[in-house]
ZADO-1210 file (C-alpha; in nm, 4 decimals, padded with zeros to 6 digits):
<atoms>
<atom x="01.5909" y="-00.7730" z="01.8531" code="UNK" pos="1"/>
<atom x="01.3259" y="-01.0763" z="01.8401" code="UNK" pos="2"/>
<atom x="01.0904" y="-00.8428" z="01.7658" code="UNK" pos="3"/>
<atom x="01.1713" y="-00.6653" z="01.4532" code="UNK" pos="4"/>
<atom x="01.0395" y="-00.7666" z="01.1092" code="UNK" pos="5"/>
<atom x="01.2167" y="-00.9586" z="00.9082" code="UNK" pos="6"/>
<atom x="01.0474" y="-01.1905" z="00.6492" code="UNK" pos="7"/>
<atom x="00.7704" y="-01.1740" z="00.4961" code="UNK" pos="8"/>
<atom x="00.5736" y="-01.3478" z="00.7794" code="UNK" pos="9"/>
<atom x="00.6501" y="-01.1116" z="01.0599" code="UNK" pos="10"/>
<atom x="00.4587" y="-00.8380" z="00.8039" code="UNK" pos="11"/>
<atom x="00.1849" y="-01.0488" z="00.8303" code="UNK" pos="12"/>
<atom x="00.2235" y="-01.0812" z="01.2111" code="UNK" pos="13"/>
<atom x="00.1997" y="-00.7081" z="01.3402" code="UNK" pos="14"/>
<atom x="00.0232" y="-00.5646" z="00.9652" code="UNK" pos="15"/>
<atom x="-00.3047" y="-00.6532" z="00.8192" code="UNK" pos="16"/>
<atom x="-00.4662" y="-00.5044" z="00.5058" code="UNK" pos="17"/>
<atom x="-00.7865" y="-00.7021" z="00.5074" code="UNK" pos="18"/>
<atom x="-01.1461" y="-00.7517" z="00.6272" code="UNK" pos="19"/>
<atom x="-01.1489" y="-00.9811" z="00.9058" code="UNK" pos="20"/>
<atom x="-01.3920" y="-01.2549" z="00.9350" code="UNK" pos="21"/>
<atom x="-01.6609" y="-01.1579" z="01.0953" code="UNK" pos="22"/>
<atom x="-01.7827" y="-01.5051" z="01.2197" code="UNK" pos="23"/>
<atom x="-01.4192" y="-01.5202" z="01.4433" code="UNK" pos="24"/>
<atom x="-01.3889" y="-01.1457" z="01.5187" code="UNK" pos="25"/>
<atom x="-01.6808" y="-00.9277" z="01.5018" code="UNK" pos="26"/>
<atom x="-01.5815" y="-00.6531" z="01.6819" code="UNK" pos="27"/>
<atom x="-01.2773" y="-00.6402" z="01.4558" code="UNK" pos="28"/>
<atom x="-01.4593" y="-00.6374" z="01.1737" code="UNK" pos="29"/>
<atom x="-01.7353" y="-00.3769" z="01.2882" code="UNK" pos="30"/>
<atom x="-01.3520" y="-00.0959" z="01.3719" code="UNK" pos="31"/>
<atom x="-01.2187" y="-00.2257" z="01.0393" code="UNK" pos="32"/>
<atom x="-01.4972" y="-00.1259" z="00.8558" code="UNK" pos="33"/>
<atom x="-01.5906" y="00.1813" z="01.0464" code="UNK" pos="34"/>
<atom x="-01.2491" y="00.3400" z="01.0727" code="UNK" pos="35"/>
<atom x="-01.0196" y="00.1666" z="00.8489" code="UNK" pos="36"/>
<atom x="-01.1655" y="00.2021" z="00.4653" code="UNK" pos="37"/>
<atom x="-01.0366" y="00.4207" z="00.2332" code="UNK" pos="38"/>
<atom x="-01.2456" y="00.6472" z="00.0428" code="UNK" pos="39"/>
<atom x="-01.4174" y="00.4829" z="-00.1717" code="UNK" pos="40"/>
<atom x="-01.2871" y="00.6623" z="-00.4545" code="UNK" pos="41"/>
<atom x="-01.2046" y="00.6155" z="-00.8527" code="UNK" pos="42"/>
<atom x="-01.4755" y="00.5415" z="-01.0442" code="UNK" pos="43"/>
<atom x="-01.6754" y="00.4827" z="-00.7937" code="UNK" pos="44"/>
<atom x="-01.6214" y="00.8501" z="-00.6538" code="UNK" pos="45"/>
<atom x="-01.4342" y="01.1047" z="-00.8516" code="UNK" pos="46"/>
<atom x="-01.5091" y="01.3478" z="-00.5918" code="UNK" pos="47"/>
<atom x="-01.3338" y="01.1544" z="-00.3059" code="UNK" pos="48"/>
<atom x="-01.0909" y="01.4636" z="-00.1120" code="UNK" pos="49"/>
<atom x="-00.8066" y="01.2199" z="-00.2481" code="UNK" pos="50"/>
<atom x="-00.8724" y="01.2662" z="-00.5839" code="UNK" pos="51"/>
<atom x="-00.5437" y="01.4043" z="-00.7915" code="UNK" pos="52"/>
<atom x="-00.6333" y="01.4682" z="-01.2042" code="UNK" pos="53"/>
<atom x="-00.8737" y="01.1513" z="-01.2397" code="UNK" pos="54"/>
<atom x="-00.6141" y="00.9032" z="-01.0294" code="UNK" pos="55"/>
<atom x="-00.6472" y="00.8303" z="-00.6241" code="UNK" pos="56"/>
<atom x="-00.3214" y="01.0160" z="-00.4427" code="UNK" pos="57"/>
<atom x="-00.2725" y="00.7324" z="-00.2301" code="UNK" pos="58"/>
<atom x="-00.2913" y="00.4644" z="-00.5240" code="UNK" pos="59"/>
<atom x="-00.6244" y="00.3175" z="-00.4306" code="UNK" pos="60"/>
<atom x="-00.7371" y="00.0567" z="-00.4878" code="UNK" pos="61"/>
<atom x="-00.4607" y="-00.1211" z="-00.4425" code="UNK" pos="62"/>
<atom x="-00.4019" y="-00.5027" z="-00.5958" code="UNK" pos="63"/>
<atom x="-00.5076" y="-00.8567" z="-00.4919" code="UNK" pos="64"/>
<atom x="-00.2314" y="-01.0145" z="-00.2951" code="UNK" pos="65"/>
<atom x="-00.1998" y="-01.3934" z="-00.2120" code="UNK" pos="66"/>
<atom x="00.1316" y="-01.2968" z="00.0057" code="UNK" pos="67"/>
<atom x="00.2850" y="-01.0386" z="00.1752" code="UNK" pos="68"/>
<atom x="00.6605" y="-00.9176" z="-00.0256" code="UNK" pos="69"/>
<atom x="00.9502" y="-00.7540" z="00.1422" code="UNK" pos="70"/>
<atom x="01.0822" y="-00.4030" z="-00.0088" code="UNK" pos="71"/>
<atom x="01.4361" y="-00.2568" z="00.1731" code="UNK" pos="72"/>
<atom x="01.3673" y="00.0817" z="-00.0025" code="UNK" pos="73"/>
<atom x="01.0254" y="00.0908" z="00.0941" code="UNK" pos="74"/>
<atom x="00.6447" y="00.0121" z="00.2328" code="UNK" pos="75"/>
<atom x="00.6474" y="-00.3561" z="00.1831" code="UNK" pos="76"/>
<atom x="00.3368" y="-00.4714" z="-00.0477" code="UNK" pos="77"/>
<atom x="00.0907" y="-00.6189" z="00.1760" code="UNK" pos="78"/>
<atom x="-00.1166" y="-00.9841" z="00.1494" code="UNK" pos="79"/>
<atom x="-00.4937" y="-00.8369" z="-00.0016" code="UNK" pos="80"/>
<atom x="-00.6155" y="-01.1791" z="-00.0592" code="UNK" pos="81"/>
<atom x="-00.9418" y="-01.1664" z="-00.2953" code="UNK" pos="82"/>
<atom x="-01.2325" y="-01.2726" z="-00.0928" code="UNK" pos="83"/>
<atom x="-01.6232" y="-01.1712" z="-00.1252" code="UNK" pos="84"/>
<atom x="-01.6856" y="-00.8069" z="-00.0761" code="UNK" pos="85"/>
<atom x="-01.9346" y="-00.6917" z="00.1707" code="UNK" pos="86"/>
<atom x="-02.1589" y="-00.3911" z="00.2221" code="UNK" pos="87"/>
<atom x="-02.0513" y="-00.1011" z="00.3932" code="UNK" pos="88"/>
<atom x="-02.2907" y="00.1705" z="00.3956" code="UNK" pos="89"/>
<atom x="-02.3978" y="00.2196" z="-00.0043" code="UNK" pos="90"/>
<atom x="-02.0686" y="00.0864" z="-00.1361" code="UNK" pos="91"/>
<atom x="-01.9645" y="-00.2742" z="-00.1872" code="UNK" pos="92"/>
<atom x="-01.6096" y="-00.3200" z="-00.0219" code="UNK" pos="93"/>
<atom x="-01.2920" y="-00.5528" z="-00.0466" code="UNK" pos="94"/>
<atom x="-00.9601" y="-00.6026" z="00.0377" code="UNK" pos="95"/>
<atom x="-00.8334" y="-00.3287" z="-00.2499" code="UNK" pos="96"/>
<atom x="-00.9792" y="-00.0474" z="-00.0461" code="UNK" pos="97"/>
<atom x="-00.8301" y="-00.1736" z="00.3721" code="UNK" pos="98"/>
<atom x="-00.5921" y="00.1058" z="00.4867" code="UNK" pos="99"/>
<atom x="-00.3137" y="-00.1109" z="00.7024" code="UNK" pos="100"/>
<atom x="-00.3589" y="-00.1357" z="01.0834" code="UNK" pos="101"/>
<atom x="-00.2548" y="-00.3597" z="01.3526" code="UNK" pos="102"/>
<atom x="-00.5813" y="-00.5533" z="01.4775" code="UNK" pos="103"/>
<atom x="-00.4604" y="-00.5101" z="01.8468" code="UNK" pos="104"/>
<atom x="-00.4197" y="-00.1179" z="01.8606" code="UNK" pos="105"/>
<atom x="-00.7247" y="-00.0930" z="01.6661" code="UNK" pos="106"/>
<atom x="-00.9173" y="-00.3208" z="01.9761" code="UNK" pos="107"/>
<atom x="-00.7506" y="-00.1306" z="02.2284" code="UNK" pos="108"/>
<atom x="-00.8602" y="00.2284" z="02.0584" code="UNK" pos="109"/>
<atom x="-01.1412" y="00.1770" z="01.8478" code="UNK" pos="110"/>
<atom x="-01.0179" y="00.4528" z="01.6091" code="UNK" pos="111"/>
<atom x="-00.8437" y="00.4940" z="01.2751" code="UNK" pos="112"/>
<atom x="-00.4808" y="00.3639" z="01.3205" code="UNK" pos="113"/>
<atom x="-00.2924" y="00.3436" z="01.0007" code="UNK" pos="114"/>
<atom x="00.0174" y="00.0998" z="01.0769" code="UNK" pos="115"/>
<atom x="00.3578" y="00.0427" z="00.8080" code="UNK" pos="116"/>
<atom x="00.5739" y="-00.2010" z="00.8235" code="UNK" pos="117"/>
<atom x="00.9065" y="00.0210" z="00.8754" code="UNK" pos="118"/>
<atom x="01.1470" y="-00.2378" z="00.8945" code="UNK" pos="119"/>
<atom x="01.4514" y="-00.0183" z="00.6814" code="UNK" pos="120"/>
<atom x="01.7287" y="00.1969" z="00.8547" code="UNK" pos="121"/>
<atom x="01.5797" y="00.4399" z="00.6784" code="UNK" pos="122"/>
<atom x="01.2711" y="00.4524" z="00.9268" code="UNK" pos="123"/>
<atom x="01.4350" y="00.6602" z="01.1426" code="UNK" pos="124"/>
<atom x="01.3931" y="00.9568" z="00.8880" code="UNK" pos="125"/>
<atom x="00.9721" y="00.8684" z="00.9128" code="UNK" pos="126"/>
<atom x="01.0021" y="00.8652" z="01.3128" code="UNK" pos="127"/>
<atom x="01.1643" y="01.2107" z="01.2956" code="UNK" pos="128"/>
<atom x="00.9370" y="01.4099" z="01.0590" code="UNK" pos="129"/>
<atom x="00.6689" y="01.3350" z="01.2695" code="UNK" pos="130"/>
<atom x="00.8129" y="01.4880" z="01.5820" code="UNK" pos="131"/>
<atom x="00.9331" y="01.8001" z="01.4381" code="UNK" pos="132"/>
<atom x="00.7211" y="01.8420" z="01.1375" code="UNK" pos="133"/>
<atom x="00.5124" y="02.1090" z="01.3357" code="UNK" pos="134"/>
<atom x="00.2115" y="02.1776" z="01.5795" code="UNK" pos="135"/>
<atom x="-00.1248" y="02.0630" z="01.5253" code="UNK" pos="136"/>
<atom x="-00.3346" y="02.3338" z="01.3748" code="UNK" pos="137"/>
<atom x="-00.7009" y="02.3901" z="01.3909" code="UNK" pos="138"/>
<atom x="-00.9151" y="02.6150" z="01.1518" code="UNK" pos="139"/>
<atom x="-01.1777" y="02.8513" z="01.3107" code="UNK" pos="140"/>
<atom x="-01.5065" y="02.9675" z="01.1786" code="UNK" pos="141"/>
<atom x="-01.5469" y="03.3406" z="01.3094" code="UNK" pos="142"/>
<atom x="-01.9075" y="03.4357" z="01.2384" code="UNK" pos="143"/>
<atom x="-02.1048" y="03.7138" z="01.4303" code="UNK" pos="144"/>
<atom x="-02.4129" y="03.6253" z="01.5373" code="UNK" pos="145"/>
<atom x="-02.6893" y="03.8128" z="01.2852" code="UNK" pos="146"/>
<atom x="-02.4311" y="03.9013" z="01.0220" code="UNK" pos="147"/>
<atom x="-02.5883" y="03.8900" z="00.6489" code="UNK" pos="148"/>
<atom x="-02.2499" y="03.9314" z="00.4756" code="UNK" pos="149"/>
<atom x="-02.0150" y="03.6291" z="00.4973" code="UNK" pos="150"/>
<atom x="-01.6633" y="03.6623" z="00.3512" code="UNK" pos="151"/>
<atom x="-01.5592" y="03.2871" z="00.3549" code="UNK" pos="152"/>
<atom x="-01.1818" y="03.3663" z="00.3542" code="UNK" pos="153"/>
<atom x="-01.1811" y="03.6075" z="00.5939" code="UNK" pos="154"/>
<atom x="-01.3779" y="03.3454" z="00.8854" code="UNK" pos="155"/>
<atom x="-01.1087" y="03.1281" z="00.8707" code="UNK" pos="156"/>
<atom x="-00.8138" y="03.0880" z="01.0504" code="UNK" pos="157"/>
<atom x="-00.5301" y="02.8700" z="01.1333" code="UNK" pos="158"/>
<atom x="-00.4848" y="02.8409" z="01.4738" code="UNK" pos="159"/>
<atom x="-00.2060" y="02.6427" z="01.6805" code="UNK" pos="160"/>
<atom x="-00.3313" y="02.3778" z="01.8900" code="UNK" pos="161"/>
<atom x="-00.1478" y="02.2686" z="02.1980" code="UNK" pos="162"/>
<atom x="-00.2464" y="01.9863" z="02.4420" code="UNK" pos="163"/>
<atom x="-00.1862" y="02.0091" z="02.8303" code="UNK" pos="164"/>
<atom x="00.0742" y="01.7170" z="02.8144" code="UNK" pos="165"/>
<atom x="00.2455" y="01.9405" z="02.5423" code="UNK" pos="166"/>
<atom x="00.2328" y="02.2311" z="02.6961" code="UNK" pos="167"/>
<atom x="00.3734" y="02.1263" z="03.0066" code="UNK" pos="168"/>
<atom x="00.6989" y="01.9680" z="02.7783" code="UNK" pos="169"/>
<atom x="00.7295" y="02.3076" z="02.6337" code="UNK" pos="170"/>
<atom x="00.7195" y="02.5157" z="02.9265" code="UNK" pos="171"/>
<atom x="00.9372" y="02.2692" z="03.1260" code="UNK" pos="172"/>
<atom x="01.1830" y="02.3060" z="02.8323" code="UNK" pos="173"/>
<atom x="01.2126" y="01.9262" z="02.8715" code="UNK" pos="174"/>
<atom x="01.4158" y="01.7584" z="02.5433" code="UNK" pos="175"/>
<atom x="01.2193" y="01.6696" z="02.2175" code="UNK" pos="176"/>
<atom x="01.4877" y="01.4089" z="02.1236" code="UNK" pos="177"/>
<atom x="01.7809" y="01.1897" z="02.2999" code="UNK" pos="178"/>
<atom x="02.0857" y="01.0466" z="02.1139" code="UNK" pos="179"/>
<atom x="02.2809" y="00.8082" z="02.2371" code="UNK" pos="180"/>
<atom x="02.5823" y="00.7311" z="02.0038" code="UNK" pos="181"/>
<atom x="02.7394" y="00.9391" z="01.6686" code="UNK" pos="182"/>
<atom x="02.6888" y="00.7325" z="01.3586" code="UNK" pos="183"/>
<atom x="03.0048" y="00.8071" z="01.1307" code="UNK" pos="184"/>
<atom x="02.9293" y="00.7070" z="00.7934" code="UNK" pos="185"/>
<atom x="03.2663" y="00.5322" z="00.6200" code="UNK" pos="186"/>
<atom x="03.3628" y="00.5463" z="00.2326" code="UNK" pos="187"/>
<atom x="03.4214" y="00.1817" z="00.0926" code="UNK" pos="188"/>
<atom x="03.5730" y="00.1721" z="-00.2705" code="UNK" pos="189"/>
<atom x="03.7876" y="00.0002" z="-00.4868" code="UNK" pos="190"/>
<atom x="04.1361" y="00.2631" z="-00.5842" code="UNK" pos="191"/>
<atom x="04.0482" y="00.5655" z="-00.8057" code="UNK" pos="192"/>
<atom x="03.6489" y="00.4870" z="-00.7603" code="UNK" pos="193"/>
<atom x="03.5065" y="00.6699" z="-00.4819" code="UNK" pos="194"/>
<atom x="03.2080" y="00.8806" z="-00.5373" code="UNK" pos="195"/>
<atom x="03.2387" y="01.2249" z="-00.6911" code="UNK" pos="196"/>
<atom x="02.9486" y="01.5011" z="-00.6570" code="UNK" pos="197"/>
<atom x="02.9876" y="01.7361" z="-00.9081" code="UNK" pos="198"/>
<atom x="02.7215" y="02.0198" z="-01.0859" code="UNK" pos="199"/>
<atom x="02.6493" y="02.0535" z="-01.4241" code="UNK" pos="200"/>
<atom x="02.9480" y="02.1815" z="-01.6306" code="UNK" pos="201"/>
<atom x="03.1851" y="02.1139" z="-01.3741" code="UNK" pos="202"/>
<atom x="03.2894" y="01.7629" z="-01.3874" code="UNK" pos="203"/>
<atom x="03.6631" y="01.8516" z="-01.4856" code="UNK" pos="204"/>
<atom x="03.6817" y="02.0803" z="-01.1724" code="UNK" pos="205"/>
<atom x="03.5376" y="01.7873" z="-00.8968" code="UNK" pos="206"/>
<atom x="03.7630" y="01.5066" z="-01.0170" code="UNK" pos="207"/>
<atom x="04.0846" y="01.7618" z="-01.0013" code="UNK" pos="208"/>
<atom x="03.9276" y="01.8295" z="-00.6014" code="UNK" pos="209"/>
<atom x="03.8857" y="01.4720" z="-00.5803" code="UNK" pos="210"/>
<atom x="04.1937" y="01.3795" z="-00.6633" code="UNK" pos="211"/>
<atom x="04.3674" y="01.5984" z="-00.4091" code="UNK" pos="212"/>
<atom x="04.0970" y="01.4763" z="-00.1286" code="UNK" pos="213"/>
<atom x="04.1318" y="01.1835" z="00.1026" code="UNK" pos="214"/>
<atom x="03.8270" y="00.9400" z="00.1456" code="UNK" pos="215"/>
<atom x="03.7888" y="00.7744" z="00.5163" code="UNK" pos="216"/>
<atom x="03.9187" y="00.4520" z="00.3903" code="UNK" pos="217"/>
<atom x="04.2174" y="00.6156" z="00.1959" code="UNK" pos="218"/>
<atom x="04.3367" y="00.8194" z="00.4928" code="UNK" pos="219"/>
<atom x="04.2867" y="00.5078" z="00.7044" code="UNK" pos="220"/>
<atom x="04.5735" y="00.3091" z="00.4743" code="UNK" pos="221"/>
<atom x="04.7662" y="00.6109" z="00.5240" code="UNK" pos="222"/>
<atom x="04.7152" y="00.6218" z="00.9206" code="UNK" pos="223"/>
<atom x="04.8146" y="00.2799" z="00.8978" code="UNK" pos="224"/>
<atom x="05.0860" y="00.3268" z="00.6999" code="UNK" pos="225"/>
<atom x="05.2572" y="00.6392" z="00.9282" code="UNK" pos="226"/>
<atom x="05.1492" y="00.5231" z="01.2858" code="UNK" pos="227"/>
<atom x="05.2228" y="00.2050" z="01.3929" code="UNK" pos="228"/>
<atom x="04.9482" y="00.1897" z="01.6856" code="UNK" pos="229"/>
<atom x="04.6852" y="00.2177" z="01.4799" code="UNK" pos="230"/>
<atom x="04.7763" y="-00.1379" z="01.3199" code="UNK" pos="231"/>
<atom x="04.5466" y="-00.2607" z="01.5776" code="UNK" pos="232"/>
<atom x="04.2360" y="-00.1282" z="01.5369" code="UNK" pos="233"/>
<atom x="03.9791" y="-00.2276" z="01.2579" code="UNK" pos="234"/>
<atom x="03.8154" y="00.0157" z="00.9692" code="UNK" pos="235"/>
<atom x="03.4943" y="-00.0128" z="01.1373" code="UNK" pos="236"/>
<atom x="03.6550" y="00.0526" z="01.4941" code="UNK" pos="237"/>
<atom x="03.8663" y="00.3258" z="01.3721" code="UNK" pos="238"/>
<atom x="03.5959" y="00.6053" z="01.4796" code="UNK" pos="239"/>
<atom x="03.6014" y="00.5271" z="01.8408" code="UNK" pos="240"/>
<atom x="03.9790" y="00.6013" z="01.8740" code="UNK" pos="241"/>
<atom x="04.0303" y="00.8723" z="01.5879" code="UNK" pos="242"/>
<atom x="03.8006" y="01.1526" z="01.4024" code="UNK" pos="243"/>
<atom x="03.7554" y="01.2476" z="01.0301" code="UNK" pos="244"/>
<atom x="03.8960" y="01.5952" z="01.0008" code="UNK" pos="245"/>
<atom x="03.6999" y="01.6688" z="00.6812" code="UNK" pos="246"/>
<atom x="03.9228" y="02.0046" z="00.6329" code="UNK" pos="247"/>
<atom x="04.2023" y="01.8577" z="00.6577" code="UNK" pos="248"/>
<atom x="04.0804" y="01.4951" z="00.5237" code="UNK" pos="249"/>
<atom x="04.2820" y="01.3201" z="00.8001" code="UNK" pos="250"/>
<atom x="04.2367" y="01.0935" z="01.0857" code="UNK" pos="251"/>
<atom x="04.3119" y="01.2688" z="01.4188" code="UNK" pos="252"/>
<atom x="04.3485" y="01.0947" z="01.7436" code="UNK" pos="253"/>
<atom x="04.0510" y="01.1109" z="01.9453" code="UNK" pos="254"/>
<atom x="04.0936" y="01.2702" z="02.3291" code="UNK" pos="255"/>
<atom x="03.7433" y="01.2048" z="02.4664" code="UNK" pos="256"/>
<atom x="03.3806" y="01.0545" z="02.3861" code="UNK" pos="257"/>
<atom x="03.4932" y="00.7285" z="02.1571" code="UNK" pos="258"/>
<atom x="03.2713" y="00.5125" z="02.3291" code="UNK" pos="259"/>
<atom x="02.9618" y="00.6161" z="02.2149" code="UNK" pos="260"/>
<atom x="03.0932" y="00.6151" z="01.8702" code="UNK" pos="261"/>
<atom x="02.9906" y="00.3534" z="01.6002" code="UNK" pos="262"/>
<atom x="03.1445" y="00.3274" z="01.2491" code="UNK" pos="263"/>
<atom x="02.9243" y="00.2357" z="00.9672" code="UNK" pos="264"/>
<atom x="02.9903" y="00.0733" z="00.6482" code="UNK" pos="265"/>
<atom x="02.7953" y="00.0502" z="00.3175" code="UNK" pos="266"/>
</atoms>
């Protein structure tokens, strides 16, 4: 797609972690610094809620940055350019303390957006823990009206909050999630190297297993090398046509549902 990130400049394009001038976008800068500073904390506030045995939890404040750099296995590091701080509220603020956001959501909502750069395969895992990682959950102060006794633990409780739009998912029983196509991960290695998993004390005992256990490439050669119509059809295709049998450790020919299959390699 045109649209995902891929250098260093689309980060820049959809993810800002700075002030924005105020003399070309006030009402930017008037969310940014409303909604999107963190803390402060450190030094300047040991007592900020993010405060984790005398360091910040979410590593603030974070470093001066002349350019935005990439990171496959992670949040990329984003441009902080150092520029003069200004004054929000009794604190004196800069780049090091600008929680990422995208300047048009933040327009179009006036509210605290955090936005990553999740440009990694691995984003899919983020995208998922957020849809099943649990209801929203309220805490409620039970006090009677004239008590003189107040047992702080006992007024509170955790209550599940559920929207109307929610609500109406769940009782419809409509889907949380849709998938389209099986991912089947294949084994590449050179002979005698494929990975081994083994616990503690029982390395002798997982390279005896592994040496009796087909990978997906090594079973391939042997498909290839005992049915002649599979000389046709490519490692990476092989998934659409055949499936792993991981009891057995052998290709068997697939009857139905190869073509929303895709093999993946390393």
């Amino acid at each position: 797609s045109e649209s995902k990130i891929r250098t260093k400049d689309g980060i820049d394009k959809f993810v800002s972690a700075e002030l924005p001038d105020p003399c070309t976008d006030l009402r930017l800068f008037k969310i940014v610094t409303k909604c999107m500073v963190h803390g402060p904390c450190g030094t300047i506030n040991i007592n900020s809620p993010c405060m984790r045995d005398g360091q910040c939890c979410k590593s603030f404040p974070k470093q001066f940055k002349d350019d935005a750099e990439e990171n496959v296995n992670g949040y990329p590091i984003y441009r902080r350019r150092a520029t003069e701080p200004v004054q929000v509220g009794k604190y004196s603020i800069d780049n090091r303390w600008i929680v990422p956001y995208n300047p048009w959501l933040l327009k179009e909502f006036n509210a605290h957006i955090n936005v990553e750069a999740c440009a990694s395969v691995k984003s899919v895992k983020y995208v998922f823990k957020y849809v099943y990682k649990g209801h929203d959950a309220v805490s409620v102060k039970i006090q009677k009206e004239g008590a003189l006794d107040h047992d702080e633990i006992l007024s509170f409780v955790q209550c599940r909050y559920v929207s109307a739009p929610e609500a109406m998912w769940r009782l419809n029983e409509f889907n949380l999630s849709h998938k389209s196509h099986t991912v089947v991960r294949l084994a590449v290695h050179l002979p005698q190297q494929q990975p081994i998993v083994y616990q503690d004390c029982q390395e002798a005992q997982a390279i005896e297993r592994a040496a009796l256990r087909k990978t997906t490439l090594t079973s391939w050669f042997e498909l290839n090398k005992n049915y002649p119509s599979a000389h046709n059809i490519s490692y990476s295709d092989i998934p659409q046509y055949y499936v792993f049998d991981k009891s057995t450790t052998n290709w068997k020919k697939r009857h139905r549902g190869g073509q929303n299959v895709i093999g993946r390699l390393p």
